[in-house]
C-alpha positions in Angstrom: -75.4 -1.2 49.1 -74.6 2.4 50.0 -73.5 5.1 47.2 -69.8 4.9 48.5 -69.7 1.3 48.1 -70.9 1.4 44.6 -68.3 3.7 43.7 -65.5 1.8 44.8 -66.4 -1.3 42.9 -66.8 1.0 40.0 -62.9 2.5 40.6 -61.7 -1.4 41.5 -61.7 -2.9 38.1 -59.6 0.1 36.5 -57.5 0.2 39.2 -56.4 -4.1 38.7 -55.6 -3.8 35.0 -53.4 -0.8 35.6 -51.4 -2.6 38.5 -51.4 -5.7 36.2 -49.4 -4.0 33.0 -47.0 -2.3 35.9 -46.6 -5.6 37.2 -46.0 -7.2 33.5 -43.5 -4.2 32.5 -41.5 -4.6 34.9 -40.9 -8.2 35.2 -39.5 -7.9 31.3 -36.1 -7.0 31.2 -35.1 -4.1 29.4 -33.4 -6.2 26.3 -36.0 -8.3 25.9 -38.7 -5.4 25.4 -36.5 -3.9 22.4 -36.9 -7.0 20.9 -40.5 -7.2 20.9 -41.1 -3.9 20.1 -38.0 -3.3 17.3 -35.7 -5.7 15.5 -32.0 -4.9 16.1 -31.2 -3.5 12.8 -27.9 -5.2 10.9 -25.0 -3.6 10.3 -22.6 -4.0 7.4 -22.8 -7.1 5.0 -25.9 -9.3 7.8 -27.9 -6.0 6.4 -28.0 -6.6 2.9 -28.4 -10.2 3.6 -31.0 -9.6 5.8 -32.9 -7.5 3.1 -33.0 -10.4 0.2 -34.2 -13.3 2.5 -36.7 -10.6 3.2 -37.2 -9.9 -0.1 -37.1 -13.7 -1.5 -39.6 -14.8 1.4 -42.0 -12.1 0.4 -41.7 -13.3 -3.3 -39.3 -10.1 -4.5 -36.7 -9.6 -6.5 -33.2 -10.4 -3.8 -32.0 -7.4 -6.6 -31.2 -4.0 -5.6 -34.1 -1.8 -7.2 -32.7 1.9 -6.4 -29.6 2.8 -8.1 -25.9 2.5 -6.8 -22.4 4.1 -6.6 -20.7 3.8 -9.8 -18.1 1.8 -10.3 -15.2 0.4 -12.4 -12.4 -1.0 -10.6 -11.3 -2.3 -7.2 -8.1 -3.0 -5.3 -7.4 -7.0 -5.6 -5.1 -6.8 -2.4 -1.4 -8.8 -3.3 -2.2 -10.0 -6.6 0.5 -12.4 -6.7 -1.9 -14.7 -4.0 -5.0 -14.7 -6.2 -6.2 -17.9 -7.1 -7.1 -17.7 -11.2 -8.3 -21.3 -11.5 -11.3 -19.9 -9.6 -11.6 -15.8 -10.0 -14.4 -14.4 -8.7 -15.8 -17.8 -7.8 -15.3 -20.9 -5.4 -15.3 -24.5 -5.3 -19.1 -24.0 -3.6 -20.3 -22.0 -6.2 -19.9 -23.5 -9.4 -23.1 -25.2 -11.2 -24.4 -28.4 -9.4 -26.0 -31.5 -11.6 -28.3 -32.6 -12.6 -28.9 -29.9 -14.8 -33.0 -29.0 -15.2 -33.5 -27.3 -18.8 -35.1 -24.1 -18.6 -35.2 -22.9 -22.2 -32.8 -21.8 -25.3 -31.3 -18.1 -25.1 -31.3 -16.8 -28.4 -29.6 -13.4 -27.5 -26.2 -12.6 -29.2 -24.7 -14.7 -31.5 -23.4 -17.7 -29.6 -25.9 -20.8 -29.2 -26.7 -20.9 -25.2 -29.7 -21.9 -23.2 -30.6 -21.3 -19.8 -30.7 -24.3 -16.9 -31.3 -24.4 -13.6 -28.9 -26.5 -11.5 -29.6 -28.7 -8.0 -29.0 -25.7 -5.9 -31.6 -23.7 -7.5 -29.1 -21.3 -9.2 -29.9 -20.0 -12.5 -27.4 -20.6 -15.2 -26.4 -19.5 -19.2 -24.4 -21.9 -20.8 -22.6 -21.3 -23.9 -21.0 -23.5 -26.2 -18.6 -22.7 -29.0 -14.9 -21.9 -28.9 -15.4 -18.7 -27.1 -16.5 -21.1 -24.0 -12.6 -21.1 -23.4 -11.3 -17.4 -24.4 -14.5 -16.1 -22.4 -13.2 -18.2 -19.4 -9.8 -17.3 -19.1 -9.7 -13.7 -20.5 -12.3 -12.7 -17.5 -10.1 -14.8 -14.9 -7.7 -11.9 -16.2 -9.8 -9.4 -15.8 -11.1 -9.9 -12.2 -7.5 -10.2 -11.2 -6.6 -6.8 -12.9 -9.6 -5.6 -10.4 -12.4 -5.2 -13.0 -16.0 -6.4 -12.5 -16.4 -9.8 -14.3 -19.7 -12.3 -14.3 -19.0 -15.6 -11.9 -18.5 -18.5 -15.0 -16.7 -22.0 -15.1 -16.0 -24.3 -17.9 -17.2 -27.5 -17.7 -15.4 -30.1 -20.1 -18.8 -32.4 -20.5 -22.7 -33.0 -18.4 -26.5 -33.9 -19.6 -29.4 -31.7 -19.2 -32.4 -33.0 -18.4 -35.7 -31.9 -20.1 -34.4 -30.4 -23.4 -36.7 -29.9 -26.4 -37.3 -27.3 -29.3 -33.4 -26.4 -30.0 -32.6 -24.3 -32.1 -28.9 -23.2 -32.8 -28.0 -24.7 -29.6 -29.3 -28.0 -31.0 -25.3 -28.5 -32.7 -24.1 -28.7 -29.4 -26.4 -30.0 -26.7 -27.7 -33.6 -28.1 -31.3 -34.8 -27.7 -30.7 -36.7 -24.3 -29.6 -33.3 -23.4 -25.6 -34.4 -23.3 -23.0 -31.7 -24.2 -19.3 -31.0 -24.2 -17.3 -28.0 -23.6 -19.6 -25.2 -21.8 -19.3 -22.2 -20.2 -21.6 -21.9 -17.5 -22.6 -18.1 -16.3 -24.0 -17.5 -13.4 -27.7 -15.5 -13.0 -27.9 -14.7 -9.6 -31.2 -13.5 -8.1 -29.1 -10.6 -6.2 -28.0 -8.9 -8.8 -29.7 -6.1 -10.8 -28.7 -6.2 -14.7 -29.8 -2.8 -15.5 -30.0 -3.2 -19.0 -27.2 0.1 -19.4 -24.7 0.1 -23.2 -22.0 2.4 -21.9 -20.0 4.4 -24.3 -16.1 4.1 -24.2 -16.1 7.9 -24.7 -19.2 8.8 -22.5 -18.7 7.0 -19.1 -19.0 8.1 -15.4 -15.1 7.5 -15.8 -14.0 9.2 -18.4 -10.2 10.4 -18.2 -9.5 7.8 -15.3 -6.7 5.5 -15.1 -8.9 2.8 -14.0 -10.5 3.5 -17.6 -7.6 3.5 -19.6 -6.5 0.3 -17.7 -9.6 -1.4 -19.0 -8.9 0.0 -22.3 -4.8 -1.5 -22.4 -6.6 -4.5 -20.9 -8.9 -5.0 -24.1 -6.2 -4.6 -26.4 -3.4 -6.7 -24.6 -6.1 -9.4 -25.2 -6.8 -8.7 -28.6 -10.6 -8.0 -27.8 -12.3 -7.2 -31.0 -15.9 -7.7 -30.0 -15.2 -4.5 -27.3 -18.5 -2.4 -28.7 -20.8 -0.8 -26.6 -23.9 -3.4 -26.4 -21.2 -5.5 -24.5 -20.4 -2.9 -22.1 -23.2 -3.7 -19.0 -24.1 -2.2 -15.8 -24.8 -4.7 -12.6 -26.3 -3.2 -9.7 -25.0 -5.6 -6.2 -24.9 -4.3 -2.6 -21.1 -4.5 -1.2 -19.8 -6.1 2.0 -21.5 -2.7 4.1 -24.8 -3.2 2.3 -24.8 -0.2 -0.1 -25.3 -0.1 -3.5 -22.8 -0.4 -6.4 -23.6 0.2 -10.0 -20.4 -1.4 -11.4 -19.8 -0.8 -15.1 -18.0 -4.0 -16.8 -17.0 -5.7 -19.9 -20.0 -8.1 -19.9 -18.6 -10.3 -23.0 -14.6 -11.6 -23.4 -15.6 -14.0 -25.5 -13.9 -12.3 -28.9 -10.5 -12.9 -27.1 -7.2 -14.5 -28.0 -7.2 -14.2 -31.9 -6.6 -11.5 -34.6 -8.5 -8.0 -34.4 -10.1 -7.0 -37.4 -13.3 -6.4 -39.5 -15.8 -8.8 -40.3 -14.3 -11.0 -42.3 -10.6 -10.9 -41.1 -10.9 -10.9 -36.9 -10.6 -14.3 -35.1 -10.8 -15.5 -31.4 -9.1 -18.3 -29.2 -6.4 -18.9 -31.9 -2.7 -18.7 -30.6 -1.6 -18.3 -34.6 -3.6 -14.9 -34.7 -2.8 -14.2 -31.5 1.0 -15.1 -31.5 1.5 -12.5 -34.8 -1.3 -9.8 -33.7 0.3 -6.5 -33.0 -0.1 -5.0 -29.3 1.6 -1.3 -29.4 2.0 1.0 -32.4 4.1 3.3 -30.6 4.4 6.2 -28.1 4.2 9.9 -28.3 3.8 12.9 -26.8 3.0 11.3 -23.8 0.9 8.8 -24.9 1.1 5.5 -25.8 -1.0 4.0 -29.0 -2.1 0.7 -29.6 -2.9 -1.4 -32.7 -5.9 -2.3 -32.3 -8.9 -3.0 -34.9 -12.2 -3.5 -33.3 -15.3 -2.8 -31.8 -13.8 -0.3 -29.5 -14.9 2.7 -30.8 -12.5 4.7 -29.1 -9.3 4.3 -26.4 -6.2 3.0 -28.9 -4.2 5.7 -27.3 -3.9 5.9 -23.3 -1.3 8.6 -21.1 2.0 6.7 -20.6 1.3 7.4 -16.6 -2.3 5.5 -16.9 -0.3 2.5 -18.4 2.6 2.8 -15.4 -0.3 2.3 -13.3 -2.2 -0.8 -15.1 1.6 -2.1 -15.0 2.0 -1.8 -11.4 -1.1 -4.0 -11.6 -1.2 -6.6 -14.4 2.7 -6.8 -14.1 2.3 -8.9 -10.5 0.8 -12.1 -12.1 3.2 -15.0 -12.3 3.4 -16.8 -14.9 1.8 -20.0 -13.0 -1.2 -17.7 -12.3 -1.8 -17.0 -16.1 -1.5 -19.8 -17.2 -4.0 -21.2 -14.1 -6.3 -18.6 -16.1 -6.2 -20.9 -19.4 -6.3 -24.2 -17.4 -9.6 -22.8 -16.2 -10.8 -22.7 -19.0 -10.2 -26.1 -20.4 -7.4 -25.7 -23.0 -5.0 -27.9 -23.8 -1.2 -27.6 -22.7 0.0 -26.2 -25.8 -2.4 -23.1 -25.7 -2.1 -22.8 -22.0 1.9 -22.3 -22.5 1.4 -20.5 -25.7 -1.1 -17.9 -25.3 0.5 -17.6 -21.4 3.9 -17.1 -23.3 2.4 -14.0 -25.8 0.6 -12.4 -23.0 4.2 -12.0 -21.3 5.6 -11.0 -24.3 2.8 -8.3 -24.1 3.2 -7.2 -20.8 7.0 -6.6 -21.1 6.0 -4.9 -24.6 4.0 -2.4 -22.6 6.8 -2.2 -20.1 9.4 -1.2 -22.5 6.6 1.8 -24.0 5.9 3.1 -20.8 9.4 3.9 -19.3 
């Protein structure tokens, strides 16, 4: 074989593969070759979906890990269409049995334990009377446009698997049968980042959106308003980002009589009915009577409340009350405690003109 022909073979095989790939390239169309090459990224709320079924299938937290925005209030839309028997949840989302028994939470001072429902959705429920002032008061809340936990009360169910009880043992019987719960969500999506905040220290200190949550606390004669029951949950937002929102994580001291140790009360419309809302107005403030935990906020600007009553003051009177149907009372305390929160509203109505 001469020289020349040895070259040629030598420049032949080079020469195949690199008409091959032009060949290949340019029988894939252009769409498809950004697809191979880069996922189209989501936009808007698909983007932080995207992320925790990434997250989830790679066995991580669904949780935001970097912090967010903070945030205390948002715009409810018209009020006056907001469905209270449900709040921040849906018909979809509430717990589904049978009920698997994860273990007792002895946190706080109400008996609870943790479960696990058919869906896979972690739940606390918690069982005493405040399983009906928690329930209602934060229906109130989330329609005011504060950050509440998703929760339902459910009026009677079995767990299966209980064992070692403690506290929780008066309420939950050895077959794992109960009455009267509150059950509160623990989704996987949402960071609890383990934040007290201070009434008087707050990324929204001097807001109306402050004070609002401050009238709101008093209006419902919340005595057990302290600091260690002021949260922080981190959730990504319809677009994706980050929100740090800052919430009254416990309305469960509700409904009764502020007061010390020994003379506060919760979910009783007796209390409740005589407890005093306002102590007056002056100088451009308004002051409350309150006797609590809240270390600080009895006295608000009188323009702060016009603006909490341009919000609170668009509930019907069917939607509270929907509020304490929720939350399984009886037809007596739905009209009652539905009547004095009226009463209240007009009170603060009267002190802020």
């Amino acid at each position: 074989m001469s020289k020349v022909s040895r070259c040629a073979l030598a420049l032949l095989g080079p020469l195949t593969l690199i008409v091959g790939f032009a060949v290949i390239n340019n029988s894939i169309p252009a769409s498809a070759g950004a697809s191979v090459f880069a996922s189209p990224q989501k936009k808007g709320k698909d983007k932080g979906k995207e992320s925790n079924k990434e997250k989830k299938s790679k066995g991580e937290s669904a949780a935001p890990t970097q912090k967010g925005a903070p945030a205390l209030w948002e715009d409810r839309g018209d009020i006056s269409r907001l469905n209270l028997v449900l709040g921040i949840g849906s018909e979809a989302g509430k717990p589904k049995p049978p009920f698997k028994f994860d273990k007792e939470d002895v946190t706080g001072t109400n008996p609870k334990i943790k479960i696990i429902d058919a869906n896979g959705v972690k739940w606390n429920f918690k069982f005493d009377e405040e399983v009906h002032s928690e329930v209602a008061a934060s229906r109130i809340a989330w329609a005011c446009g504060y950050m509440v936990e998703e929760s339902y009360f459910i009026p009677s169910g079995k767990v299966i698997g209980v064992s070692g009880l403690g506290r929780a043992g008066k309420f939950v019987g050895s077959d794992g049968s109960f009455t009267n719960a509150m059950a509160e969500k623990r989704p996987e999506n949402i960071a609890r980042r383990a934040v007290n905040w201070e009434w008087s220290s707050n990324p929204f200190a001097g807001t109306k959106e402050l004070s609002g949550l401050a009238i709101l606390n008093c209006l419902l004669s919340n005595w057990d308003a302290k600091p260690t029951n002021n949260n922080v949950l981190g959730m990504y937002d319809n677009n994706g980002r980050v929100k740090d929102w800052y919430l009254v994580a416990d309305w469960g001291g509700t409904f009764g009589k502020t007061g010390g140790f020994m003379s506060h009360s919760k979910w009783d419309l007796a209390d409740y009915s005589k407890q005093r809302f306002i102590e007056g107005s002056k100088g451009g403030a308004i002051n409350f009577h309150y006797s609590g935990k809240m270390s600080a906020m009895h006295s608000v600007p009188r323009d702060h409340a016009q603006w909490f009553l341009g919000v609170i003051g668009k509930l019907s009177d069917h939607q509270i009350r929907d509020a304490f149907r929720a939350a399984g009372a009886s037809q007596a305390e739905t009209d009652g405690f539905a009547t004095q929160i009226r009463k209240r509203i007009n009170e603060l109505q009267v002190a802020a003109r």
